[in-house]
C-alpha positions as CSV (number, residue, x, y, z in Angstrom):
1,X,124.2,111.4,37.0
2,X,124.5,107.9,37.0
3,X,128.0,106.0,35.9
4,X,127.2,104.4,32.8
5,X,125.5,108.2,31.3
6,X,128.3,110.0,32.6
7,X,130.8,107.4,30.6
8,X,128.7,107.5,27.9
9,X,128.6,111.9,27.8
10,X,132.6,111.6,27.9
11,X,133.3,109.6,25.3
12,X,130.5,111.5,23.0
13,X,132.1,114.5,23.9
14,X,136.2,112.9,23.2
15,X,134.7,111.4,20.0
16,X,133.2,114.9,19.1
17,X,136.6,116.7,19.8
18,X,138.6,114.7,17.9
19,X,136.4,114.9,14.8
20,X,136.2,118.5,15.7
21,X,139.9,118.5,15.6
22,X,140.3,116.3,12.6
23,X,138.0,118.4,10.4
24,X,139.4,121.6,11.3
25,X,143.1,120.1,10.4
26,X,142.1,118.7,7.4
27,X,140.1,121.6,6.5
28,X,142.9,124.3,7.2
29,X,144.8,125.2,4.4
30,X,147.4,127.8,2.9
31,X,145.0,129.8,1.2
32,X,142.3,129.7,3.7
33,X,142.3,132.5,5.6
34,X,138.9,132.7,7.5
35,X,139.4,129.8,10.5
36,X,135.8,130.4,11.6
37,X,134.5,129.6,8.1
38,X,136.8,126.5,8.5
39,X,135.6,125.7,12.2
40,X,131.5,126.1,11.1
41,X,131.7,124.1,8.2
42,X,133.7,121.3,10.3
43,X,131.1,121.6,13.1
44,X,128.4,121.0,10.0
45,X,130.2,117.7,8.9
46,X,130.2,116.8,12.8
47,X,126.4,117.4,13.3
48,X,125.7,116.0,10.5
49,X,127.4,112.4,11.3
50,X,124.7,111.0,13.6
51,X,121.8,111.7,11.1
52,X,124.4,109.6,8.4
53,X,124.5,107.2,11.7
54,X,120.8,107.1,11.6
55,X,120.2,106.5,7.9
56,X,123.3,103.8,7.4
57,X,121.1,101.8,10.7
58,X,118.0,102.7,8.7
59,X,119.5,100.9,5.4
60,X,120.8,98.3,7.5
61,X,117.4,97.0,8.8
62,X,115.6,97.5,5.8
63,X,118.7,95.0,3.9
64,X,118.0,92.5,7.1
65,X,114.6,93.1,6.5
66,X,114.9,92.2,2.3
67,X,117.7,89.1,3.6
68,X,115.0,87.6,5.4
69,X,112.1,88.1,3.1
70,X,114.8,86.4,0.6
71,X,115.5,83.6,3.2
72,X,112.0,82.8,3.6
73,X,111.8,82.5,-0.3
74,X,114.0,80.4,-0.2
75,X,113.1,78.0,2.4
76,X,109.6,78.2,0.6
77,X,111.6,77.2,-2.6
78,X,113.3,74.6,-1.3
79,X,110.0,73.3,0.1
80,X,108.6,73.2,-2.9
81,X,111.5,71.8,-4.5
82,X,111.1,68.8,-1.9
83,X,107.3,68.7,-2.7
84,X,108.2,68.6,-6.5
85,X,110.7,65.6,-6.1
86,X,107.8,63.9,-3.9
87,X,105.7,64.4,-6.8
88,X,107.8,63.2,-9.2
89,X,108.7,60.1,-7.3
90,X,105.1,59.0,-7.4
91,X,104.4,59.9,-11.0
92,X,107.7,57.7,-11.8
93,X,105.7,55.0,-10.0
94,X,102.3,55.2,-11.6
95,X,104.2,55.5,-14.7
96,X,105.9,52.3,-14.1
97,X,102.6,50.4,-13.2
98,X,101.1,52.0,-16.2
99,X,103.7,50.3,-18.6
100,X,103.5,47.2,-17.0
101,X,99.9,47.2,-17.1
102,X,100.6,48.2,-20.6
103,X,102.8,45.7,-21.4
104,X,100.2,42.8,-19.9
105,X,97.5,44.4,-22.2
106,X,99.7,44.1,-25.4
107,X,100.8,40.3,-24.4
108,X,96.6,39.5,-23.6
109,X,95.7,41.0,-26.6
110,X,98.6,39.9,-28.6
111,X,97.8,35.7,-27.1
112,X,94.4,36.8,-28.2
113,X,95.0,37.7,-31.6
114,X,97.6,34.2,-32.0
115,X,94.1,32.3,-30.4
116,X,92.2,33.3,-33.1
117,X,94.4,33.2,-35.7
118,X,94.9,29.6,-35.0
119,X,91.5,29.2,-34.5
120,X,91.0,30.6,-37.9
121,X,93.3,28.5,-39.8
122,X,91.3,25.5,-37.7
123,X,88.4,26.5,-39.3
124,X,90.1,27.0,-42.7
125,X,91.6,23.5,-42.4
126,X,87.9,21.8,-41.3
127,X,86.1,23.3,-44.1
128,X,89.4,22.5,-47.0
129,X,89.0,19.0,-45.5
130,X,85.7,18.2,-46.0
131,X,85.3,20.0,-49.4
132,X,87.7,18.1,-50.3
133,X,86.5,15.0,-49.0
134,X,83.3,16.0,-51.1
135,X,85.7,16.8,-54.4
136,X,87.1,13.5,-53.7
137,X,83.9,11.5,-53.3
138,X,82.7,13.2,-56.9
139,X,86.1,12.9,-58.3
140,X,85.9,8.9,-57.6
141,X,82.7,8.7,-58.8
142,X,83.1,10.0,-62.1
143,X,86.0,7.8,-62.4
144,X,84.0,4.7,-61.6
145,X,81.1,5.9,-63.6
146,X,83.8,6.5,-66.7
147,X,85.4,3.2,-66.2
148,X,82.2,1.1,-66.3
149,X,81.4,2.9,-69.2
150,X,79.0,5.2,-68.5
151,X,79.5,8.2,-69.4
């Protein structure tokens, strides 16, 4: 037998005598009188320790298993996050160029609507000015005609 399997077969066999021994002191009591009852059922706990072994290794893969799955979630998560903040970076940009573009519409159309506003009162002023230039023609006219005695 090689060295390492022999070490290996000793200390299986210590560790299984001292749990032997363990079980049957802890399981021996006043009122116990059948030991063999008392050495079977410790011999039961003892076999039954490497299938406990087995399932504890089991549960500890399949939790390494979920912790991963969850870390990968989470890298994905934070990747997204990243991709979100991106986004939200350029949106904040576009937004800004919006409202300035915005904000040069309003002043365009707002210089348009002072254009023809003065444009209108232009107009307004023209066509006051030379109705009254006409009212004040006829005006002076009727006064001359009254004063030379026409009437």
């Amino acid at each position: 037998m090689p060295k390492s399997t022999q070490g290996y077969f000793i200390r299986v066999l210590f560790t299984t005598c001292i749990l032997f021994t363990v079980s049957i002191a802890s399981s021996v009591s006043a009122a116990s009188a059948n030991i063999f009852t008392d050495i079977y059922s410790g011999w039961e706990r003892v076999s039954e320790l490497p299938g406990e072994v087995n399932a504890l290794q089991e549960s500890y893969k399949q939790t390494m298993e979920q912790l991963n799955q969850t870390s990968a979630q989470l890298g994905q998560a934070q990747a997204n996050v990243e991709a979100f903040k991106t986004q939200n970076e350029q949106l904040l940009a576009q937004n800004q160029k919006l409202t300035e573009m915005v904000s040069k519409l309003q002043d365009d159309q707002n210089a348009k609507a002072a254009a023809s506003k003065r444009i209108q009162t232009m107009i307004i002023t023209v066509v006051s000015l030379i109705l009254g230039y006409f009212i004040l023609i006829r005006v002076m006219r009727w006064g001359m005609r009254r004063r030379s005695g026409r009437v």
